[in-house]
C-alpha positions in Angstrom: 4.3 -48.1 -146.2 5.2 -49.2 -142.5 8.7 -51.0 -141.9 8.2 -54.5 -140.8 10.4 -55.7 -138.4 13.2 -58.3 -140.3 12.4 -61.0 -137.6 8.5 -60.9 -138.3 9.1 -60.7 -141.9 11.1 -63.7 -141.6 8.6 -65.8 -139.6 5.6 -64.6 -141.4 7.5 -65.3 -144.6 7.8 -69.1 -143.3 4.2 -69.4 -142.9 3.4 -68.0 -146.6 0.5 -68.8 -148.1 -0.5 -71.6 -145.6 -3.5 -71.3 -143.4 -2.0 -70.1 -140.1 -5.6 -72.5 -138.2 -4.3 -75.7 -140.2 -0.6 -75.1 -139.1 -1.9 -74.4 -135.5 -4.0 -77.8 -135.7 -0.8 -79.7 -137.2 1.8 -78.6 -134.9 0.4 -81.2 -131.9 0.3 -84.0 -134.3 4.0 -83.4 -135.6 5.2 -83.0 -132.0 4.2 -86.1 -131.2 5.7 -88.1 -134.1 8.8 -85.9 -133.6 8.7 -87.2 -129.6 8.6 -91.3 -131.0 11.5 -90.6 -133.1 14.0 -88.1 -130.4 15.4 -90.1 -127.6 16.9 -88.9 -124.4 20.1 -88.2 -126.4 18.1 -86.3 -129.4 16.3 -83.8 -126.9 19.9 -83.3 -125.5 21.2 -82.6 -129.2 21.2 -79.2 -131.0 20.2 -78.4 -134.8 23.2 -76.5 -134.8 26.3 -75.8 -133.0 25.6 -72.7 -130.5 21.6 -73.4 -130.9 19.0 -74.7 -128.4 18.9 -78.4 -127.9 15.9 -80.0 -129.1 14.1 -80.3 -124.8 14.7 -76.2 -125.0 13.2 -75.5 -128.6 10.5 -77.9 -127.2 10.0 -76.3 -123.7 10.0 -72.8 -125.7 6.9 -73.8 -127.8 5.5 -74.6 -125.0 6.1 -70.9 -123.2 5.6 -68.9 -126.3 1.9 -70.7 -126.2 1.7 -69.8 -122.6 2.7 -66.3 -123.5 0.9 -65.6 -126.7 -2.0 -67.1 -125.8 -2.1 -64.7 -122.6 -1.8 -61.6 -125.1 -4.3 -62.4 -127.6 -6.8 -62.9 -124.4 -5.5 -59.3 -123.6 -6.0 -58.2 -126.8 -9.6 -59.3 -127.2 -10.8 -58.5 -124.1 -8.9 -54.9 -123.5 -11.3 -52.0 -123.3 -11.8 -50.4 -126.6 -11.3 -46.7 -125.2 -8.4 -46.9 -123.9 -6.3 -47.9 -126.8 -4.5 -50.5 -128.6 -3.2 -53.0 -125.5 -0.2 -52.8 -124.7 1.4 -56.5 -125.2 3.7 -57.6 -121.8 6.8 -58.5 -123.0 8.9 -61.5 -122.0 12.3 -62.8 -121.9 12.6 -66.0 -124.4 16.3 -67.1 -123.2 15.1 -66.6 -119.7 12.3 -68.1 -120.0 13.6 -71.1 -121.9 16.5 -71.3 -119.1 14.3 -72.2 -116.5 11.8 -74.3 -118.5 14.4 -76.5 -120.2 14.9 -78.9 -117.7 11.2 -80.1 -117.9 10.6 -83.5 -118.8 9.9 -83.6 -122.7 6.3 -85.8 -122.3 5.3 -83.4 -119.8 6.1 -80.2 -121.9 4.4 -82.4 -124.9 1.0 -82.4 -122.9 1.6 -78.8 -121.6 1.7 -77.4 -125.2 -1.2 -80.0 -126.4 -3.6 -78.7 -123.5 -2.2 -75.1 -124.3 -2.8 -75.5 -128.1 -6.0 -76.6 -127.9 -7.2 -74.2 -125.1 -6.0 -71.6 -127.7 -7.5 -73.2 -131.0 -10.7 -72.9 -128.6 -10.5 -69.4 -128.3 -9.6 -68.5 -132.1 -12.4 -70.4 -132.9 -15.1 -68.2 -131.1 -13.3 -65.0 -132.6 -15.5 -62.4 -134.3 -13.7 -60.6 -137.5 -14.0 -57.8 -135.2 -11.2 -59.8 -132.8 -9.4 -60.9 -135.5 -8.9 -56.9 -136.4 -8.1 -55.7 -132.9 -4.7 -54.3 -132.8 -2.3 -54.7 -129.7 1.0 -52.1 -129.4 4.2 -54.5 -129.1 7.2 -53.1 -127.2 9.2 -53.4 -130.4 7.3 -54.1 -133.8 5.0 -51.5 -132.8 0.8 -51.8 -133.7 0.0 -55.5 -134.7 -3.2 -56.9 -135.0 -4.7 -60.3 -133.8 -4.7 -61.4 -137.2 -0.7 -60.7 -137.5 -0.2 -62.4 -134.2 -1.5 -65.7 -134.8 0.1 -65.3 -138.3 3.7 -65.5 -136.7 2.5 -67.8 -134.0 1.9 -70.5 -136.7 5.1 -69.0 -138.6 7.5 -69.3 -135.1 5.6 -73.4 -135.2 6.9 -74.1 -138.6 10.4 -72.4 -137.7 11.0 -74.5 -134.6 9.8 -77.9 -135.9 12.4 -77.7 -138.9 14.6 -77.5 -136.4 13.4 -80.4 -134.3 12.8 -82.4 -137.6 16.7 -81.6 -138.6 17.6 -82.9 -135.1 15.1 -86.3 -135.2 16.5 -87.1 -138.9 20.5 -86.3 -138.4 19.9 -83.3 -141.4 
């Protein structure tokens, strides 16, 4: 049996038995009642001493769309003979230093567009898509499948935390 790496176990493991497609759909709709409820202070405040403040968890949904959504559209459209793709890896923190600042509306309607741009593409995926395996730089072969898995997984994760911030838990 392959090892699974502890951090995809863990994500995957928040997802469960859920249908990743209905958490994907959600995730907009629960941003948004989050983003009625945070005020300037609440995107400023963390879950959790040493943590991301709420803007950053929010402006890193937004990138790991951008992001993902760029490798499953590798994935798909790789050419079978030359292997699994090889998934391009990016810097979170980095990333999330440089895209924190953004307004929290704006990165609200950049991860709406990029959601449903994305839901738009799983929708027209064959089973043949679903099964097409990418080569992660550390987790090793994962398929489409897996990917969207702990896409909808890593949505559930962050939004606890934005939902601990909005309701003082």
């Amino acid at each position: 049996m392959a090892r699974v790496d502890p951090y995809l176990r863990s994500i995957l493991g928040r997802l469960g038995d859920l249908d990743p497609i209905d958490v994907l759909t959600a995730t907009p709709i629960r941003l948004a009642d989050l983003a009625d409820v945070l005020t300037d202070e609440g995107w400023s405040a963390s879950h959790a001493p040493g943590k991301w403040p709420a803007g950053t968890v929010l402006a890193h949904l937004v990138d790991t769309e951008l992001g993902l959504g760029f490798r499953l559209r590798q994935a798909v459209t790789a050419p079978l003979d030359l292997g699994a793709h090889r998934v391009q890896p990016f810097d979170q923190d980095a990333w999330a230093a440089r895209s924190a600042r953004a307004d929290p509306s704006l990165a609200l309607e950049a991860f709406r567009a990029l959601r449903a741009w994305n839901l738009t593409l799983l929708a027209g995926f064959s089973l043949d898509d679903w099964m097409r395996e990418m080569l992660h730089h550390e987790r090793g072969l994962e398929s489409v499948d897996t990917l969207v898995r702990f896409l909808a997984g890593h949505d559930l994760h962050h939004l606890d935390q934005l939902e601990a911030v909005a309701h003082g838990a």
